[in-house]
TIFIRO-238171 format. One line per field, with one value per residue (C-alpha): x, y, z; residue number from 1; chain. Coordinates in steps of 0.001 Angstrom, whole numbers, padded with zeros to 6 digits, always signed. Example, Ala and Ser with C-alpha at 12.3 -4.5 7.8 and 13.67 -1.06 7.14 Angstrom:
2
X	+012300;+013670
Y	-004500;-001060
Z	+007800;+007140
pos	1;2
unit	A;A
END
This chain:
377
X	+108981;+108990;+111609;+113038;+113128;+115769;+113890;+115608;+114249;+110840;+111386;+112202;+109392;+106604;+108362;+108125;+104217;+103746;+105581;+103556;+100293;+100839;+101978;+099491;+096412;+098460;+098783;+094558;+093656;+096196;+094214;+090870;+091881;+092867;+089315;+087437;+089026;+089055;+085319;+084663;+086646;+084781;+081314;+082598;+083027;+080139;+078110;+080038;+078895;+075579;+075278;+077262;+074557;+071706;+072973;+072993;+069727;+068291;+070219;+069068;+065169;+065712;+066919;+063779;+061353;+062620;+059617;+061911;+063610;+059943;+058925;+062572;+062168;+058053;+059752;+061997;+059344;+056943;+060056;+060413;+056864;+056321;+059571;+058283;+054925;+056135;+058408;+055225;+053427;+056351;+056361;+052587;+052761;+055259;+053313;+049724;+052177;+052964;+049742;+048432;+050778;+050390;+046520;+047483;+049407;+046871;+043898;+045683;+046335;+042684;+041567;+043825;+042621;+039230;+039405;+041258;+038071;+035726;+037406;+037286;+033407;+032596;+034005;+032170;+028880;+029287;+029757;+026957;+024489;+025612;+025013;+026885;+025847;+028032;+028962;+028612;+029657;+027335;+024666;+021355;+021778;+018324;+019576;+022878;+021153;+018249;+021344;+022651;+020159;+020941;+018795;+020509;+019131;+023007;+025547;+028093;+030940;+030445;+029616;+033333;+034525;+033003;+034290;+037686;+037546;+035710;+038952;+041669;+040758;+039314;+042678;+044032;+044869;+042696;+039760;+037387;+039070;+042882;+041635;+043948;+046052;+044678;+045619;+044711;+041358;+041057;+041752;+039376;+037033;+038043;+037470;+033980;+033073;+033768;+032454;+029935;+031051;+034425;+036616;+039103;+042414;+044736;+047041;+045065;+045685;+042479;+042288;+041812;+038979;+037079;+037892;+036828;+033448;+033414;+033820;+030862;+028086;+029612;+028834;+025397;+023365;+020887;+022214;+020965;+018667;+016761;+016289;+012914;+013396;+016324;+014468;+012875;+015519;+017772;+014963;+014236;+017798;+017450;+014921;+015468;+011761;+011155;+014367;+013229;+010097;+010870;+013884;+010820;+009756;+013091;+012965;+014201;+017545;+018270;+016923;+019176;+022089;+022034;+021519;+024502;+027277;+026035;+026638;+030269;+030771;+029731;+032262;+034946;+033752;+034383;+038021;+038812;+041709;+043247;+041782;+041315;+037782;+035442;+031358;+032038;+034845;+033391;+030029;+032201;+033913;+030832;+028035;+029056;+028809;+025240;+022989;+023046;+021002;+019998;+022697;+025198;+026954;+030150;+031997;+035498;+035044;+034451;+038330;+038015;+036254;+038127;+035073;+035724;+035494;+032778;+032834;+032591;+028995;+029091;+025882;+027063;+023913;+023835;+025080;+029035;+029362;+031567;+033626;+034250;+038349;+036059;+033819;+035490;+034248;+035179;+032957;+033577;+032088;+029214;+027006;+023815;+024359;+021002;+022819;+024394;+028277;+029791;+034032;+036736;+036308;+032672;+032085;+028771;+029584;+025868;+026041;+022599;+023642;+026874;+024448;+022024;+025171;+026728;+022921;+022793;+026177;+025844;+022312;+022344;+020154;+017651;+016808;+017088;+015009;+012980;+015912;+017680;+020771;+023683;+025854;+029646;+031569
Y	+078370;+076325;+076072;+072940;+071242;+068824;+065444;+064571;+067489;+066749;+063143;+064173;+066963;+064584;+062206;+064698;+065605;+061845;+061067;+064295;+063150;+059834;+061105;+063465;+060809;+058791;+061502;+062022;+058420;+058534;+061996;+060107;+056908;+058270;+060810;+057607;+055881;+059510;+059568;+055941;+056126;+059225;+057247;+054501;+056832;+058674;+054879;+054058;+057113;+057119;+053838;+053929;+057084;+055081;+052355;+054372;+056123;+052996;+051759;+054712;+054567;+050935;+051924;+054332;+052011;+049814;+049049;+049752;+052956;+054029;+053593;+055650;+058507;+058431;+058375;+061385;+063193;+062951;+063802;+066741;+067701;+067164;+069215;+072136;+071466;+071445;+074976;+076083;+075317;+076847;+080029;+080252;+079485;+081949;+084296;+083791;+084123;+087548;+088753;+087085;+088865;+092013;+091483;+091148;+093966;+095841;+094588;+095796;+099247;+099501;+097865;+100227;+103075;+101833;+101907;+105450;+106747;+105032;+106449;+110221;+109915;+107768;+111344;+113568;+111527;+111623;+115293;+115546;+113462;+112571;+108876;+106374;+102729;+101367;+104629;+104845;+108342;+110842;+108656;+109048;+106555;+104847;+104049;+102680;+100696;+099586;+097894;+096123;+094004;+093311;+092921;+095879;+099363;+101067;+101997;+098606;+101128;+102816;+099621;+098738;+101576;+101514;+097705;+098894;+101666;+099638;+096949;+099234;+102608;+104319;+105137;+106784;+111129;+113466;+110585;+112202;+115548;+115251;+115297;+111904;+110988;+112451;+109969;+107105;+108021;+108299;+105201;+103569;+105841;+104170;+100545;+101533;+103158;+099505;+097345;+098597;+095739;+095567;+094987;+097570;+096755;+096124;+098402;+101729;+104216;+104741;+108102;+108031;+105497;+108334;+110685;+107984;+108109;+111476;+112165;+109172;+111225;+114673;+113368;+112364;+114788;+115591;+115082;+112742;+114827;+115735;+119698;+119028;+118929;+120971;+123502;+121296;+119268;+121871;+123441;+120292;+120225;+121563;+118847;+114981;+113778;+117106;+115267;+111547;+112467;+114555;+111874;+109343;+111178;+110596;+107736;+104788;+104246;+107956;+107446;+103839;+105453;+108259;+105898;+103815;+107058;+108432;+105358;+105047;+108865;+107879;+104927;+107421;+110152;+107053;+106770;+110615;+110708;+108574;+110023;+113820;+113733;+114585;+114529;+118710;+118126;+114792;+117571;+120300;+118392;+116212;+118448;+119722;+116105;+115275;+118434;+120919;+123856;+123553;+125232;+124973;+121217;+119946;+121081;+120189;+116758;+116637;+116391;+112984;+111463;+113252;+115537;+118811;+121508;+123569;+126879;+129968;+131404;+135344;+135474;+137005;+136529;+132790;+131884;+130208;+126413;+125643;+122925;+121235;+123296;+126579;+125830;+127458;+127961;+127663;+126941;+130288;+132235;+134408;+134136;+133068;+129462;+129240;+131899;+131716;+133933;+134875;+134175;+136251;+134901;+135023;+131605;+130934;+128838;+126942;+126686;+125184;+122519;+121640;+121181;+119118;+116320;+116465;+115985;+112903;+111462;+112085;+111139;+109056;+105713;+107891;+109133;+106234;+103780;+102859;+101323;+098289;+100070;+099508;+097785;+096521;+093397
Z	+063306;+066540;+068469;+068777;+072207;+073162;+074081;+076793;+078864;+077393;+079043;+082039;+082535;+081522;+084144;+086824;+086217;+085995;+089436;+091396;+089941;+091272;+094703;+094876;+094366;+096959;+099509;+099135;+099590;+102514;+103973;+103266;+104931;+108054;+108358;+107235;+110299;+112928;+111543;+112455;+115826;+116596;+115540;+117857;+120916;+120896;+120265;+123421;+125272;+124400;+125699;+128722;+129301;+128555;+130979;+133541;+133187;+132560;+135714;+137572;+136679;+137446;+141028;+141554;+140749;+143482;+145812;+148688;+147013;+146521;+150435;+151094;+148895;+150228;+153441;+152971;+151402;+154483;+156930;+154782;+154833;+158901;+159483;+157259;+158927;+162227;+161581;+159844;+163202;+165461;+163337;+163871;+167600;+168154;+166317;+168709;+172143;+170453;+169526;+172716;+174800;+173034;+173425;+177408;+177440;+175244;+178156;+180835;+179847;+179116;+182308;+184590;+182117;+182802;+186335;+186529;+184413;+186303;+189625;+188253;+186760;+190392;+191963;+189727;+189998;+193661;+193804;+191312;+192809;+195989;+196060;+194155;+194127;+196735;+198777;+202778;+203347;+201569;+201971;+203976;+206882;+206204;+202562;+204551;+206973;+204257;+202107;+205157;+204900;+209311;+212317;+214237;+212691;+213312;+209972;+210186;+209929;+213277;+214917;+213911;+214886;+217850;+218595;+217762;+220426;+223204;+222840;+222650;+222439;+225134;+227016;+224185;+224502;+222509;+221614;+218826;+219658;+217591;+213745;+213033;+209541;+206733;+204190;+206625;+206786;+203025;+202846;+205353;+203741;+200525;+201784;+203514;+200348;+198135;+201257;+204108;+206038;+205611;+208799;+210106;+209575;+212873;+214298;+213407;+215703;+217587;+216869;+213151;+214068;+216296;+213274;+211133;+213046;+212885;+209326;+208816;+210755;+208983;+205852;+206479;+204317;+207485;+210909;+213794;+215122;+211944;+211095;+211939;+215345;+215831;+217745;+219785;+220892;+221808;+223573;+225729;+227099;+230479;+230792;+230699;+230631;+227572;+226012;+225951;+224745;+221672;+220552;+220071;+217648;+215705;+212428;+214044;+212311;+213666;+217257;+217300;+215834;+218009;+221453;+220009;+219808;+222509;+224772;+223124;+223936;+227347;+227871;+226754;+229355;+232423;+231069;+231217;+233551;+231354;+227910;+229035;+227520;+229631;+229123;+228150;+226071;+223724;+223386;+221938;+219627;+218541;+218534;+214947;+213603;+215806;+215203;+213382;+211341;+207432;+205676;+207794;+206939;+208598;+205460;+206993;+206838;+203236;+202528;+203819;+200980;+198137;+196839;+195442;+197826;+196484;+194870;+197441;+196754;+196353;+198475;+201518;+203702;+203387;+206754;+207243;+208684;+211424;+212848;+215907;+215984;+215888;+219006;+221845;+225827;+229077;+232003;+233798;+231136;+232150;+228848;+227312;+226710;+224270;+222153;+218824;+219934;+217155;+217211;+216025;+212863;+212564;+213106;+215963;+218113;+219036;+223199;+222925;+221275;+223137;+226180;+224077;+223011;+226619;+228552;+226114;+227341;+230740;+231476;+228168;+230295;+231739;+228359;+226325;+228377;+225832;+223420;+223474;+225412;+224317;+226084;+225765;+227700
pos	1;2;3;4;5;6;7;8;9;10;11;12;13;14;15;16;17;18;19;20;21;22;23;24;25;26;27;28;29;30;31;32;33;34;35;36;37;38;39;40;41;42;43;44;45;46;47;48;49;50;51;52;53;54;55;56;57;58;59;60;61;62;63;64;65;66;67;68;69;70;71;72;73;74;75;76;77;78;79;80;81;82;83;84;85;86;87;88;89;90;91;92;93;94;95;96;97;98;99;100;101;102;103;104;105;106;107;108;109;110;111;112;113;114;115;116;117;118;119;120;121;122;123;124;125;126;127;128;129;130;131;132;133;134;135;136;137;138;139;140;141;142;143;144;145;146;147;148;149;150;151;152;153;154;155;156;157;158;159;160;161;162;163;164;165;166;167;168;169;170;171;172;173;174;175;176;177;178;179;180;181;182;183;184;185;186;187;188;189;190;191;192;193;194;195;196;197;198;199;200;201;202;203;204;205;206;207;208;209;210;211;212;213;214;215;216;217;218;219;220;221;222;223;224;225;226;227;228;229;230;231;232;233;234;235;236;237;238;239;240;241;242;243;244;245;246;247;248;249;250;251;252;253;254;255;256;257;258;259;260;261;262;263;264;265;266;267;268;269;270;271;272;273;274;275;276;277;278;279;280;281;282;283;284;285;286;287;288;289;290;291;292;293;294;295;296;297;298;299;300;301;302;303;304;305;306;307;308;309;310;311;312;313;314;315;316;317;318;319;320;321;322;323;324;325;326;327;328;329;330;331;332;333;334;335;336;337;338;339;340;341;342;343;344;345;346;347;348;349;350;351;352;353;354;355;356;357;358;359;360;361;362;363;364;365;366;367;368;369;370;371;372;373;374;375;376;377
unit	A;A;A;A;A;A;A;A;A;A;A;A;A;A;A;A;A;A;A;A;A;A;A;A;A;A;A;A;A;A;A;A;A;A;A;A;A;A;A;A;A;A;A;A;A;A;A;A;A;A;A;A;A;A;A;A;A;A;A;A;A;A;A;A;A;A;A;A;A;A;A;A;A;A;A;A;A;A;A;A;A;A;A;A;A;A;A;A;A;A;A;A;A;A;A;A;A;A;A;A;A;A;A;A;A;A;A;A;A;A;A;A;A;A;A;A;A;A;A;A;A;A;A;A;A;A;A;A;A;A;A;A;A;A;A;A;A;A;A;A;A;A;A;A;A;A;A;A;A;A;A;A;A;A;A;A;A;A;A;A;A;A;A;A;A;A;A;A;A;A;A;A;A;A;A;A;A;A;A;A;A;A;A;A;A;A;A;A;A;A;A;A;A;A;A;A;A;A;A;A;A;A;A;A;A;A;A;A;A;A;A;A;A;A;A;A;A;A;A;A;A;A;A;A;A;A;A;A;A;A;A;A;A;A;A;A;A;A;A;A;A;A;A;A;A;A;A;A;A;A;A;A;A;A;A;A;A;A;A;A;A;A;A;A;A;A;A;A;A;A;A;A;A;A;A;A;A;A;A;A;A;A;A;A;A;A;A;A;A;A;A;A;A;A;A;A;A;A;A;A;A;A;A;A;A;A;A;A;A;A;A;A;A;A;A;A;A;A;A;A;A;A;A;A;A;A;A;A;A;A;A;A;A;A;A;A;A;A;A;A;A;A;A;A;A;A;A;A;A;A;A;A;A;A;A;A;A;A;A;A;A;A;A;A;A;A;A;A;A;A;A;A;A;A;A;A;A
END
């Protein structure tokens, strides 16, 4: 059976529901009122955004299509581009003075390379052959005198050397006897060997000039007299008119040549007190350079022009060259003077020919009467 329920509690129960459902519809209109109106705000401000962005884009775009903001933005553009260009172009410059200094560098090693090989294959060809394109010394003297392409049939460089002596020379100690600088007369030899008629420098001691001379008709690869006529000549010594005869029969160039040292020789003979070389002592020490046998060469001089000495040959009967230090002889001596006298060191020392080279000094006019004589101021 139901209970029963007192009615006043009933009342006030259907009361209460009645009052929450009402505050409860109030409270969601309230909630939806105020997220209809954060909604609409929020609407609102983004509206006002999204124009205020548009404004200024359109602002903006408006601004860059500006005839003058055109020609400035062109303007920057083209600065930009001629600075990058003009790096571009530094950066490129730079980089050819490099490579062009590097090519320089690069040339110059190679030319002084160059010219080092060229020196050391001149040498060997020289050794080899014997006559390079521009050489003096070495040469045969018609060859010498043929390039000179001059009037006078005499080798330029003892004409210099000659000159050189005649001004301020001949007064000088020792003259063609003292055997001079070494490395001086490399170089002259040098210089003569780029240019036949290349000038002697000043202030050379006269005495590497004679030796200069010397080493010139040393390295001639037949002497002067020819070894044709070797015999001959030496025979004909004793005998002026014998003497002027047989040198006719010389090639000119040798014949001039010959007149032209021998008159020098003699111009140092007339200064001997001064000098100390007499007619006797210029002989000795030039006969080896003037005439001498096949086979036996002036080898000494060969140092002179930087040519390898050559190799000793095991044959012992080929017959030993000799110098103008290795003639010794004094006047007194009671021997053969057409005979070959061998030395202590089994060097000959040719008599006969010292008497050939010192009847051409002294009596050097009466024999060459035929020639244009030469003559100095």
């Amino acid at each position: 059976m139901p209970s029963a329920i007192s009615p006043p509690w009933q009342e006030k129960a259907s009361g209460f529901f009645s009052s929450s459902g009402v505050k409860i519809k109030s409270a969601g209109q309230s909630a939806g009122t105020f997220v209809g109106e954060v909604a609409k705000d929020a609407k609102g401000n983004f509206t006002d955004v999204a124009e205020r962005v548009g404004t200024l884009v359109k602002s903006r775009w408006a601004f860059l299509q500006q005839p003058s903001t055109k020609q400035a933005m062109q303007e920057r553009l083209i600065s930009a581009a001629a600075t990058t260009g003009t790096l571009l172009r530094k950066g490129v410059e730079e980089t050819k003075d490099k490579v062009a200094v590097g090519k320089t560098k690069v040339e110059e090693v190679a030319k002084k390379t160059a010219q080092k090989s060229k020196t050391i294959l001149t040498d060997i060809e020289r050794w080899q052959k014997g006559v390079a394109s521009t050489d003096v010394f070495g040469v045969p003297i018609e060859v010498t005198v043929q390039r000179q392409q001059s009037s006078k049939p005499v080798p330029h460089i003892l004409v210099r050397c000659a000159d050189y002596l005649i001004l301020s020379g001949l007064n000088s100690p020792d003259l063609f006897k003292s055997e001079g600088d070494k490395k001086v007369i490399q170089q002259l030899v040098s210089i003569y060997n780029q240019d036949s008629n290349a000038s002697l420098p000043e202030g050379v001691n006269p005495v590497d000039i004679a030796a200069l001379a010397k080493c010139y008709l040393a390295s001639l690869p037949e002497p002067l007299t020819t070894f044709e006529l070797y015999d001959e000549i030496k025979g004909a010594r004793s005998s002026i008119h014998s003497m002027r005869n047989i040198l006719k029969r010389l090639p000119s160039v040798n014949y001039m040549t010959l007149e032209f040292i021998t008159a020098l020789l003699l111009r140092v003979s007339q200064k001997s007190l001064l000098n100390k070389m007499d007619a006797r002592s210029l002989a000795m020490e030039m006969v080896p350079v003037i005439i001498w046998q096949k086979g036996r060469k002036p080898e000494f001089y060969r140092q002179y022009w930087n040519q390898p000495s050559k190799i000793p040959s095991k044959n012992l009967d080929q017959p030993p060259s000799y110098s103008a230090w290795d003639m010794l002889a004094e006047e007194g001596e009671s021997v053969d003077a057409s005979s070959l006298i061998p030395l202590d060191d089994g060097v000959p020392t040719d008599f006969g020919a010292i008497e050939v080279v010192q009847c051409l000094i002294e009596h050097h006019n009466a024999i060459f009467t035929d020639a244009n004589v030469t003559t100095w101021r």
